[in-house]
C-alpha positions as CSV (number, residue, x, y, z in Angstrom):
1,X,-31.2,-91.5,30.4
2,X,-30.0,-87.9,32.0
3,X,-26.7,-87.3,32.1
4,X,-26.6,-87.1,35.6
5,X,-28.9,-89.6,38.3
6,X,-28.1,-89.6,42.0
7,X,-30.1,-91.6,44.9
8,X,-30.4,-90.9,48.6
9,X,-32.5,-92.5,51.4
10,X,-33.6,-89.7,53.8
11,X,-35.1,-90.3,57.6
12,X,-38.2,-88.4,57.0
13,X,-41.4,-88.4,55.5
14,X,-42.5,-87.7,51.8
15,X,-44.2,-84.7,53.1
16,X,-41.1,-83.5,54.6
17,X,-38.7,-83.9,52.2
18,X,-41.5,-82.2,49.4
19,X,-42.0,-79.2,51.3
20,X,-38.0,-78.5,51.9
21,X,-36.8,-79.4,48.0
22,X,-39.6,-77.2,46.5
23,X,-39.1,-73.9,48.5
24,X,-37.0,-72.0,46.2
25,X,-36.4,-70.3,49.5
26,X,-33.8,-73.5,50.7
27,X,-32.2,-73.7,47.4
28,X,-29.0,-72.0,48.4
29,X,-28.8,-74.1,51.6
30,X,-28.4,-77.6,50.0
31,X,-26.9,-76.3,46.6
32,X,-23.6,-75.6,46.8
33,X,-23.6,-73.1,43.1
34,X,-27.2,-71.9,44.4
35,X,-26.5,-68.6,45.2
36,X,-30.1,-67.1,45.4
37,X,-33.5,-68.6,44.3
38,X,-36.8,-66.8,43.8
39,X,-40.2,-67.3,42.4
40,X,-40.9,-64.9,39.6
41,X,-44.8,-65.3,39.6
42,X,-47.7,-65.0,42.2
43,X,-49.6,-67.6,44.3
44,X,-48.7,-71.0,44.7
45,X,-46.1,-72.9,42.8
46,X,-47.0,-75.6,40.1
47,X,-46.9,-76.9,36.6
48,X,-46.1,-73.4,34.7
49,X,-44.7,-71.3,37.4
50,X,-41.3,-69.7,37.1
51,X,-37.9,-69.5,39.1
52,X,-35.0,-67.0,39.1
53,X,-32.3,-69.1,39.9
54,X,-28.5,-67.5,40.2
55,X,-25.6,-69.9,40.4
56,X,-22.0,-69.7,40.7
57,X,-20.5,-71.3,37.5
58,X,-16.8,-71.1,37.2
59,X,-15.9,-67.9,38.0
60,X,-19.1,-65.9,37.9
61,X,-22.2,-65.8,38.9
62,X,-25.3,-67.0,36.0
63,X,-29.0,-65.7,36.5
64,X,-31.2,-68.6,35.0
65,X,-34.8,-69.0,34.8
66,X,-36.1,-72.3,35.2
67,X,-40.2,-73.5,34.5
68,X,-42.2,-76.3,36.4
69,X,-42.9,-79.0,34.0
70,X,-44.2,-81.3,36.7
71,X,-45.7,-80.6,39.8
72,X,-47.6,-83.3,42.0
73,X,-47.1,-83.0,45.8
74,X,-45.4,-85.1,47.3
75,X,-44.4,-87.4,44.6
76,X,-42.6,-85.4,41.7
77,X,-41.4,-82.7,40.0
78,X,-39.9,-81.2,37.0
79,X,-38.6,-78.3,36.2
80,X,-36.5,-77.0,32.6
81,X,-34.4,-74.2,32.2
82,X,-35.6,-71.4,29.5
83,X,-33.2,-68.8,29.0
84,X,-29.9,-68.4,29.7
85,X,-26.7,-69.8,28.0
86,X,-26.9,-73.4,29.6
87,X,-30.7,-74.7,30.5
88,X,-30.6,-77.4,32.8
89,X,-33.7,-80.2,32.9
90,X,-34.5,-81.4,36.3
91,X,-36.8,-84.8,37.2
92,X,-36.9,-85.4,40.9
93,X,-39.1,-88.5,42.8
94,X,-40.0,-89.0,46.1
95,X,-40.8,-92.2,47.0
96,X,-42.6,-93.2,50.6
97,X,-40.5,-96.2,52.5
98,X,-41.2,-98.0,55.5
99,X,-45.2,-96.9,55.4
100,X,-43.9,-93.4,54.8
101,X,-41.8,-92.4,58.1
102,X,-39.1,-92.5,55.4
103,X,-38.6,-91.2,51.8
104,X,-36.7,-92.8,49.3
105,X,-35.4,-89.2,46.7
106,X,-34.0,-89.9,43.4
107,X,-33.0,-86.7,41.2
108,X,-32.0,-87.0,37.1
109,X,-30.1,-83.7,35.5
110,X,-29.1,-82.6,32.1
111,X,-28.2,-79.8,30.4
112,X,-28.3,-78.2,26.9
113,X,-26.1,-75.5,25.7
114,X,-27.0,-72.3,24.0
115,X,-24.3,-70.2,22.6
116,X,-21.4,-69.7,24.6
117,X,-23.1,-72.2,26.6
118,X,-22.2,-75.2,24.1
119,X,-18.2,-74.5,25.2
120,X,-18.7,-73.9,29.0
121,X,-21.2,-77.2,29.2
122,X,-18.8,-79.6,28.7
123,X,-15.1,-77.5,30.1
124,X,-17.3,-76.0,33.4
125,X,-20.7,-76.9,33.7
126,X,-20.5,-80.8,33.7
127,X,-17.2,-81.0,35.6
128,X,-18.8,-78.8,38.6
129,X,-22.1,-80.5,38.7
130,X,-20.1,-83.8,38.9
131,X,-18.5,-83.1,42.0
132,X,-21.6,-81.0,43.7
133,X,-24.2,-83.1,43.0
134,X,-23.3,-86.0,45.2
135,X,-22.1,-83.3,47.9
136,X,-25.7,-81.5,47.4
137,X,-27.4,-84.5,48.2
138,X,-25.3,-84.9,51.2
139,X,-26.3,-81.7,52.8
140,X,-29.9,-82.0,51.3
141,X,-29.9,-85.7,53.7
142,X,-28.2,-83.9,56.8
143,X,-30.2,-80.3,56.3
144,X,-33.3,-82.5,56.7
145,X,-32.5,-85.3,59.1
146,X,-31.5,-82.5,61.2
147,X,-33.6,-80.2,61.4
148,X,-36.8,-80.2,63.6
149,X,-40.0,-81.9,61.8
């Protein structure tokens, strides 16, 4: 069980909802600590390839690279952290509903702490992520109801 599990029903297709959640490019635009997002390797993303992700964390802003564990369009993906003092493990599923005009998107995060990372996890880390989360999902739903197919 992740520490973290959040559910939303979103009015568009499987497709649609893959293609926005994947491009590191929309990151900062449904994730309220997102601050910038970028793939570190060349050609097309998958099981293996590599983000830079930086997010505000308290006070200041923490580079993080994160690693596709999981990869299969439009379904799922995974992704774990691999450096930095708090790694976060993400598991995200897309679901098809009413004969796929619809998608059904359920998320799990955790975290483990490295370091200076074992005291921030639990006073900074967790606290933040339990307020954003829900909120990110929000804007996630209303960034792609929204927005023109």
């Amino acid at each position: 069980m992740s520490a973290f599990h959040e559910e939303i029903d979103v009015d568009r297709t499987p497709e649609d909802v893959w293609a926005f959640v994947i491009d590191p490019s929309h990151m900062p635009e449904w994730q309220l600590s997102a601050v910038s997002a970028e793939q570190l390797d060349e050609g097309p993303l998958g099981v293996g390839s590599r983000l830079r992700i930086t997010r505000h964390v308290g006070s200041r802003d923490m580079p993080m690279t994160m690693e596709f564990t999981e990869y299969d369009p439009p379904h799922a993906w995974g992704m774990r952290g691999i450096d930095g003092p708090v790694r976060g493990n993400v598991h995200g599923r897309i679901t098809p509903l009413d004969d796929g005009r619809r998608s059904h998107l359920t998320m799990d995060l955790d975290f483990e702490g490295h370091g200076i990372g074992k005291v921030l996890l639990p006073l900074v880390v967790r606290p933040q992520v339990r307020k954003e989360l829900p909120r990110n999902e929000q804007l996630l739903k209303d960034k792609l109801e929204h927005t023109a197919a």
